[in-house]
LOLUMVEX-876816 format. One record per residue: residue in one letter; x, y, z of N, C-alpha, C in turn. Coordinates in steps of 0.05 Angstrom, whole numbers, plus 5000, padded with zeros to 4 digits. Layout:
<recs>
AXYZXYZXYZ...
</recs>
This chain:
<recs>
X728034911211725835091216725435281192X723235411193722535481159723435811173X723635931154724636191156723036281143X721636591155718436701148719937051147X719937121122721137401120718937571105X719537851114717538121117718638121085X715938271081715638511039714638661042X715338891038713239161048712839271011X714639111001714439200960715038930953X713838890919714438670896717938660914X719838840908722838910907723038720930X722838790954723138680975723338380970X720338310965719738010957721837900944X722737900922724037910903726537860915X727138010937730638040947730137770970X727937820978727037541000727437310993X726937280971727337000959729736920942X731137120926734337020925735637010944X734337190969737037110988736236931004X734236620989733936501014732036361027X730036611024727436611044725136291042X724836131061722735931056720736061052X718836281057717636321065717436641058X715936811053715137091055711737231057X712637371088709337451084709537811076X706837811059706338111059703138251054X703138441046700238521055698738681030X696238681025695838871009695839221011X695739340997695439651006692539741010X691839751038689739891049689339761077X687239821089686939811125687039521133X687939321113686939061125689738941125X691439071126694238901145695339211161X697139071179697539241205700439381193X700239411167702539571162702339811140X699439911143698640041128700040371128X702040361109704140591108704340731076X703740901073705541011048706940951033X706840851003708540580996709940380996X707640261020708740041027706339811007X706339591010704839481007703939410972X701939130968701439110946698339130928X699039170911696239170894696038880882X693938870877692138650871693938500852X694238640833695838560809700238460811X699738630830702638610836703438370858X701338260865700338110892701337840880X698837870853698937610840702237520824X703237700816705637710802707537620823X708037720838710037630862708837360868X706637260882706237000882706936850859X706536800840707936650816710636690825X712036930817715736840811717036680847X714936790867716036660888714936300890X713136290878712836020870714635820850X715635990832716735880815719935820818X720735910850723335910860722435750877X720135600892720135410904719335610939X718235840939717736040965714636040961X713635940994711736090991710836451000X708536440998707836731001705036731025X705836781051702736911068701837201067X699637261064697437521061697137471089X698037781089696837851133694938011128X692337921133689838121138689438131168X690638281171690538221212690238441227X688838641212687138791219684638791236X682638871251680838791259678839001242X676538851231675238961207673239241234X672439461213670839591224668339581221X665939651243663239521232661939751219X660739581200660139711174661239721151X665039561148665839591131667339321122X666039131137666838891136667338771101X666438891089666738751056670238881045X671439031059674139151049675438811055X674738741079676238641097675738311078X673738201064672338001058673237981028X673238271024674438170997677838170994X678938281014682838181021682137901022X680737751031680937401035679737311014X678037410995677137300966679737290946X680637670956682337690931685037470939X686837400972688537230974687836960967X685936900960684836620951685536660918X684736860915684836870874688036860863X689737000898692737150880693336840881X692836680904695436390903695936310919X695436460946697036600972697036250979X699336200997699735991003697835861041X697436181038696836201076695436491074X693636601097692436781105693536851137X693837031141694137031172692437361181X690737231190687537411212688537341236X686937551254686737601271683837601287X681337681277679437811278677737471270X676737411302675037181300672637181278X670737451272668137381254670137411226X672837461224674137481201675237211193X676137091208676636741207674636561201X672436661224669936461215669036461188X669436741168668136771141670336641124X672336681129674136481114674436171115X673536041137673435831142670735751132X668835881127666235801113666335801092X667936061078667436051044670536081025X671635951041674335891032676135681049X674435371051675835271070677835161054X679135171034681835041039684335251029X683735471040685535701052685935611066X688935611074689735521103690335761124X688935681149689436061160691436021184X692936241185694536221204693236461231X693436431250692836681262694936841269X694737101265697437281275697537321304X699637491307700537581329698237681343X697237801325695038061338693237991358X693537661353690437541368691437511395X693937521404694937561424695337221438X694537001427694736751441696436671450X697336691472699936661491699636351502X697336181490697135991518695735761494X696535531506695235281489692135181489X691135341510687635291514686935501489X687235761486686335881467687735741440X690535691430690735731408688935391397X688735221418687034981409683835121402X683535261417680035361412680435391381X682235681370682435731345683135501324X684435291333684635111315681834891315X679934891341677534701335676434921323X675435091323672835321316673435411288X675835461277676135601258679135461240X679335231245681335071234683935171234X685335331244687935501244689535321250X692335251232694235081222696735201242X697335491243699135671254699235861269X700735861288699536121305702236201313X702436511311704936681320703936851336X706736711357707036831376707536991392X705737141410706237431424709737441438X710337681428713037661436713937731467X712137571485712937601523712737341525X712837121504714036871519716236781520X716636601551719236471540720336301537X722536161517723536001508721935731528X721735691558720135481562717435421562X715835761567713135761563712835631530X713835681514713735621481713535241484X715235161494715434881496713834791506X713034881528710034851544708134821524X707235001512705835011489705734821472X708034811459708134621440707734301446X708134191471707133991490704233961489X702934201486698934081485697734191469X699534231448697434321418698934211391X697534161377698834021348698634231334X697134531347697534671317701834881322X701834901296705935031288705735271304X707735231312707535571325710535661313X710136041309711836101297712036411315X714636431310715536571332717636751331X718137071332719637241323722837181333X724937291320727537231327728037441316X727637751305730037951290728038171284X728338371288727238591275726538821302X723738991293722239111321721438971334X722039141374720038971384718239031395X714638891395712939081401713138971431X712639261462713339191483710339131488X708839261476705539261498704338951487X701838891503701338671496699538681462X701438351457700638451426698038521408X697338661398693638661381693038881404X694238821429692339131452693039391456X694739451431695539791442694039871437X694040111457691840351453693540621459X696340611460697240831468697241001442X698740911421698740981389696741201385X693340991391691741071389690241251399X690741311417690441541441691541811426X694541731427695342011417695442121389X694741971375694941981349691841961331X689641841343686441821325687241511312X689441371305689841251287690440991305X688740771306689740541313691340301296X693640221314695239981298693539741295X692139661315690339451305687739471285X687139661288684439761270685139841237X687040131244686740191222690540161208X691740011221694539891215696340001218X696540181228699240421239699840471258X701940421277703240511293705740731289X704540921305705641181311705341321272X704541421266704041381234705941661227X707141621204709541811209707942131203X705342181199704942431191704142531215X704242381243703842481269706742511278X708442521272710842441276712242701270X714342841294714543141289717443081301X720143261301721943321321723443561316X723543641333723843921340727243961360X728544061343730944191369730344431377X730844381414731344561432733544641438X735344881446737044841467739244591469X740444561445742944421439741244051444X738344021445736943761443735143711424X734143481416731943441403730043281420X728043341412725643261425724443101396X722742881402721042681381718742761395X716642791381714542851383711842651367X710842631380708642381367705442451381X704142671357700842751364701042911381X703043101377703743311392704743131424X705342981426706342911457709842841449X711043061471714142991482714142701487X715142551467715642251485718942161476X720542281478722942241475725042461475X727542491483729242741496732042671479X734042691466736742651462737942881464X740142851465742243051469744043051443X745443331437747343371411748543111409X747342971377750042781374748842501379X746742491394745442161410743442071383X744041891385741341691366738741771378X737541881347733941861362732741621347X731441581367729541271352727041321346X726341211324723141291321720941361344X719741481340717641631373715041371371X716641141390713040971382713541041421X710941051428709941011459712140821472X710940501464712440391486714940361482X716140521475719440641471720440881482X718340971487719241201496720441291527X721141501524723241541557722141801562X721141711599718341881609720641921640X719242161644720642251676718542301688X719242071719716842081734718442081767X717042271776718142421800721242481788X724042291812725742331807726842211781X726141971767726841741759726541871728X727941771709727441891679728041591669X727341391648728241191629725941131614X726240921595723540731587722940521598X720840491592717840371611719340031613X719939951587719739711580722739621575X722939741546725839671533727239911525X729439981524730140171507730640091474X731240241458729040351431732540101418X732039911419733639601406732039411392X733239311378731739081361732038781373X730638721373729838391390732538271361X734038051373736037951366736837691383X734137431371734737181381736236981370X737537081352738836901339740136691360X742136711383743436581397740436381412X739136391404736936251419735335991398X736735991368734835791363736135461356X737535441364738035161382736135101408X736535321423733235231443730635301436X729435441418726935441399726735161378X729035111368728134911362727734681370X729134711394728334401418725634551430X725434711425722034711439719534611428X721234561401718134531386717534721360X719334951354718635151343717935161313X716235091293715935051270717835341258X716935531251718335761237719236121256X720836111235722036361256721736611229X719936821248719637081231720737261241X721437471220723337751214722037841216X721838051230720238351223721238511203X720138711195721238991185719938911156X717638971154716239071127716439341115X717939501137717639791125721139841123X722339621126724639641113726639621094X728539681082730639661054729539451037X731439401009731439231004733938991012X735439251008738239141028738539081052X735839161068736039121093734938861097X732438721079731238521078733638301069X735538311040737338141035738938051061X740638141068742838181089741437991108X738538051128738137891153736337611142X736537631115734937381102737937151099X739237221091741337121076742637041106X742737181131744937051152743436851159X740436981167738136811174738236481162X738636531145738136241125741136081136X743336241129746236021127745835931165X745636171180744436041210742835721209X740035671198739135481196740535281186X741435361173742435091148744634971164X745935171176748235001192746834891221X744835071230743934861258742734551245X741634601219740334271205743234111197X744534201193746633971184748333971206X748134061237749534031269752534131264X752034411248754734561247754034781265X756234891269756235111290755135341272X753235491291752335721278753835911281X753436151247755436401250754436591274X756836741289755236851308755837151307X754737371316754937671315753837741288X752437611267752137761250750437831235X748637961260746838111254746138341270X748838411284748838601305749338911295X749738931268749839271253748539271243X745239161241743639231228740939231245X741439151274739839191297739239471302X736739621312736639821318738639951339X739940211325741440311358744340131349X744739971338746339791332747039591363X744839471365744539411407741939211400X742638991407740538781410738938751434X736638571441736038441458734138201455X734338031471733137811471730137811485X729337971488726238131502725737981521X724037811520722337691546722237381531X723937251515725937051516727536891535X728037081554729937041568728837191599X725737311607724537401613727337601625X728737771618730138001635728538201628X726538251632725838621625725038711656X725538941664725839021685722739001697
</recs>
C-alpha cells in the first residue's frame, strides 16, 4: 500500500521523503487548501522546487486545493489548478464539483483525486465523481468501517485512500459549521479550523479554561493536558452529565488495522498533521514505511510504535472499529 504523508513546509517535504514517504501531499499558501495557517504552506516557486527533488528520489507529490472556491473569486481557486499543472504535481485533490469540472475540461490529464472534504462515504457517489469528472482517487471520510471500506471497494474501480495516524476530524467531513459559527472563519471555505488567533486560555481558580471565539469549550485542572480548543473535542456539561460529544482530544492510531485495510481493498494510507514538526513528520513516516514493508514481504508488523507521538499520548481507532459512544 502506498504511503501518502502531510508537508505543511519545503523542510517537512524534504524529511517525508528521506524517511520513506511513497507519496507526499501539500498545499499552496492561501484559501485554496484546508490548511490555511501561518507559515504553513508553499509558494509557487518553492512548490516547484520540492516537486523536482521529490521526483528525483522517486516520490510523488499531490496539491490539495480542497477548499470550496467563493463566488466571485473563483480565479484564486483556477489558478491553484493551472499553477499545480505548471509545478509537476503528480495529482490534484478538490473537493468542490464546478472546481473538478474546470479541471477536467482544461487540464485533462491532471489526474484528480477527490478529498475528504467531498464527504463520499458510499460507492454510488464516489462512481458519479469518477463518470462526471474522471476522479482516479477518493479519500475517505473518517466514520467508515473497516467492512463498509470493503463494501466499497467491491463496486467501484476507482483507489480509495484512507486515514490511519494523525487528527481526528469527529463531525462529518467538508460539513463543519461549528468552527464557523464561533469563529467567522470556515474550515471548508476559508481553510481553518479553530484558527489559532481565535484561540485564547485563560487560568481560573487553580484551572485553565481553552477558549475558542470567546466560547468556554474546554475545562482542565492544575497539571492535566490541555488539547487544542477545536469544537468537536470539546467537553460540554449538560444537565448532570459533563464529557465530549464524540471522542476525547486522541489521535486516530490504525496502525493495528492495516492487514484488514489491506484485505479490503485499500490502495493508500494517509497521515495527517501538516501543521506538524519536522521531526514529527520523520518519526511517523519512517515507522509508517518499515510497517508496510514488512506487511509486503508477510513479516510481522512492529507494534506500539507510534503511541508517544499520538495526541494525549492515547490512541484510537475512531469509527474503524465503529466504538464511539
Amino acid at each position: 500500500m502506498e504511503i501518502v504523508c502531510p508537508a505543511g513546509t519545503p523542510a517537512a517535504l524534504r524529511a517525508a521523503v528521506k524517511a520513506g514517504a511513497h507519496t507526499v501531499y501539500c498545499g499552496f499558501a492561501d484559501e485554496t487548501n484546508a490548511r490555511n495557517f501561518p507559515g504553513l504552506n508553499f509558494e509557487r516557486d518553492e512548490m516547484r522546487e520540492s516537486i523536482a527533488r521529490a521526483h528525483e528520489h522517486g516520490a510523488k507529490v499531490l496539491i490539495a486545493i480542497n477548499t470550496y472556491p467563493r463566488a466571485g473569486a473563483e480565479a484564486l481557486w483556477h489558478r491553484a489548478v493551472a499553477d499545480a499543472a505548471g509545478c509537476g504535481a503528480d495529482a490534484i485533490i478538490l473537493a468542490d464539483p464546478g472546481l473538478l469540472a474546470f479541471a477536467a475540461r482544461e487540464f485533462p490529464d491532471l489526474r484528480r483525486h477527490l478529498s475528504v472534504q467531498a464527504a463520499a462515504a458510499n460507492a454510488d457517489i464516489i462512481n458519479f465523481y469518477a463518470a462526471e469528472f474522471g476522479v482516479k482517487r477518493v479519500v475517505l471520510p473518517r466514520v467508515l468501517s473497516v467492512p463498509e471500506i470493503a463494501a466499497i471497494n467491491a463496486e467501484t474501480d476507482v483507489e480509495t485512500e484512507v486515514f490511519v495516524f494523525g487528527g481526528l476530524c469527529v463531525m462529518a467531513e467538508g460539513r463543519c459549521s461549528l468552527s464557523s459559527y464561533a469563529t467567522g472563519k470556515s474550515p471548508n471555505m476559508n481553510g481553518v479550523c479553530s484558527p489559532a488567533s481565535h484561540v485564547e486560555y485563560r487560568e481560573e481558580a487553580g484551572r485553565l479554561d481553552a477558549r475558542l471565539g470567546g466560547y468556554t469549550i474546554h475545562r482542565v485542572g492544575a497539571g492535566e493536558p490541555a488539547p487544542y480548543p477545536t469544537l468537536c473535542k470539546g467537553c460540554f456539561t449538560a444537565g448532570d452529565k459533563t464529557g465530549h460529544l464524540f471522542e476525547d482530544p486522541v489521535s486516530l492510531n490504525a496502525e493495528a488495522l492495516m492487514p484488514a485495510l489491506q484485505k479490503a481493498g485499500v490502495t493508500a494510507l494517509k497521515i495527517e498533521g501538516r501543521q506538524r514538526s519536522v521531526s514529527y513528520v520523520s518519526q511517523v513516516v519512517r515507522n509508517f514505511r518499515a510497517a508496510v514493508d514488512a506487511l509486503e514481504a508477510g513479516l510481522p508488523m512492529p507494534e506500539g510504535m507510534l503511541a508517544r507521538l499520538s495526541e494525549g499520548q492515547a490512541g484510537t481507532t475512531g469509527a474503524y472499529k465503529k466504538t464511539w459512544r
